[in-house]
C-alpha positions in Angstrom: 106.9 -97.7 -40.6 103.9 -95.4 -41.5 104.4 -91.9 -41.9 102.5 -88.8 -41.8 100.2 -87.5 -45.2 99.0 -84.1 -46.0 95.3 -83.7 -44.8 93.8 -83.5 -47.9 95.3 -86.8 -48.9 93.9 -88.1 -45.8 90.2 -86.8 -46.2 90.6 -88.0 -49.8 91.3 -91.7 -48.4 88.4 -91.0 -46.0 85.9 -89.8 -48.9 86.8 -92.8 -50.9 86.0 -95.6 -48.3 82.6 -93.5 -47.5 81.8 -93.5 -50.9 82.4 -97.6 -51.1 80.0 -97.7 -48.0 83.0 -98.4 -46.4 83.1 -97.0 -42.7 86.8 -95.7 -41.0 87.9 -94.5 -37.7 89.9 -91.0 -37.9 91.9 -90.9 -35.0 93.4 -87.7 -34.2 96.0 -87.3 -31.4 94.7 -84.1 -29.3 96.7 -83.4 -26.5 100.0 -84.6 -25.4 102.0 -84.7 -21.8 105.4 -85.3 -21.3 107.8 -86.8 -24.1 105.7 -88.8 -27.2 106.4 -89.6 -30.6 103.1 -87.5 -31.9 102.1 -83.8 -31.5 98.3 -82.7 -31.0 96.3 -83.1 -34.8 98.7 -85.9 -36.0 96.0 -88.5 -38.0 95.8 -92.0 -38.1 92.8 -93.7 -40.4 91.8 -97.4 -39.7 89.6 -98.9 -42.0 87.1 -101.7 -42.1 89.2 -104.1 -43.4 92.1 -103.0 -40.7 93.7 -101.2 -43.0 95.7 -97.9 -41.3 96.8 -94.4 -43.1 98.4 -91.8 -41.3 100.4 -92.1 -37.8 100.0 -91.3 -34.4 103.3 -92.7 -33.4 104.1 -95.8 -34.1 105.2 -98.9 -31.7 103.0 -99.9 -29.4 100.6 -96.9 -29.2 99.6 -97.1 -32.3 98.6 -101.3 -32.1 96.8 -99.8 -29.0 95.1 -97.2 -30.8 94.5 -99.5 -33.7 93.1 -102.2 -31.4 90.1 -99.5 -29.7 89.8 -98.3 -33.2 88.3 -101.7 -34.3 86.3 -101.6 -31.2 84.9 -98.6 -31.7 83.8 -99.9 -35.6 82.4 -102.7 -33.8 80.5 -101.0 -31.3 80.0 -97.9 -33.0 80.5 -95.6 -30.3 83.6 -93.0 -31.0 85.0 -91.5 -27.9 88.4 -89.9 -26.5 91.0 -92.1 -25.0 94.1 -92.0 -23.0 97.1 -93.7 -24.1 100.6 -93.9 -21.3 104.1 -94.9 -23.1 105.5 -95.8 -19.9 109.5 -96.8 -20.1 108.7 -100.4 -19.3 112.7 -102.2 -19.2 110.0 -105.4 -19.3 108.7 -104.7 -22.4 110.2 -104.7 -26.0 107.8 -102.8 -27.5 110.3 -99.6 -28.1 107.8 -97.4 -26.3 110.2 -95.5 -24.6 108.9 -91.9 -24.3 107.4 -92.2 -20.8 104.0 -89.4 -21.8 100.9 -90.0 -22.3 98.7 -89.4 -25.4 94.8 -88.1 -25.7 93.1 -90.0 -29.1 89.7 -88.9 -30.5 88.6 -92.3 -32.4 85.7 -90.4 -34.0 83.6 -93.1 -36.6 83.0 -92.1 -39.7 80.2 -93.8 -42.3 78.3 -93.3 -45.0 75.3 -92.7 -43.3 76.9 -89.9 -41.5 
């Protein structure tokens, strides 16, 4: 299970892969409804390599977050999504806080 780091620890991790010419996704949790796992500013880094630092949540958000994240390095288009932990008895996934979650996935590269 990941946990949260300090925010300089996390810009520090950030600075590092920019300064390998490495780009990273910084997703940052900024508004929440209902019950979730995260409150608004909690970090999650994915890297290139698909590497993660940081949380948004765990479970099943966060394989959802780090799944757009890699799209968004692919494409190269950051943007704001919209995550739902519905309380699926279907699924296994332990999402069971039934809210819903706004990401930025804001790219970040060397260039920037």
């Amino acid at each position: 299970m990941r946990t949260a780091i300090p925010t300089q620890q996390l810009y520090e991790k950030v600075s590092e892969a920019l300064s390998r010419g490495k780009r990273v996704v910084i997703a940052t949790v900024v508004e929440t409804l209902g019950s979730t796992p995260q409150r608004s500013g909690a970090k999650l880094i994915v890297s290139e390599d698909g590497r993660m630092v940081g949380t948004v949540g765990g479970g099943c958000v966060e394989a959802e977050v780090w799944a757009q994240a890699r799209e968004v390095l692919r494409r190269g288009r950051p943007g704001l999504f919209t995550f739902h932990l519905a309380d699926d008895p279907e699924k296994e996934d332990g999402d069971v806080c039934g809210g819903t979650m706004k990401i930025f996935l804001d790219l970040w590269s060397p260039e920037r």
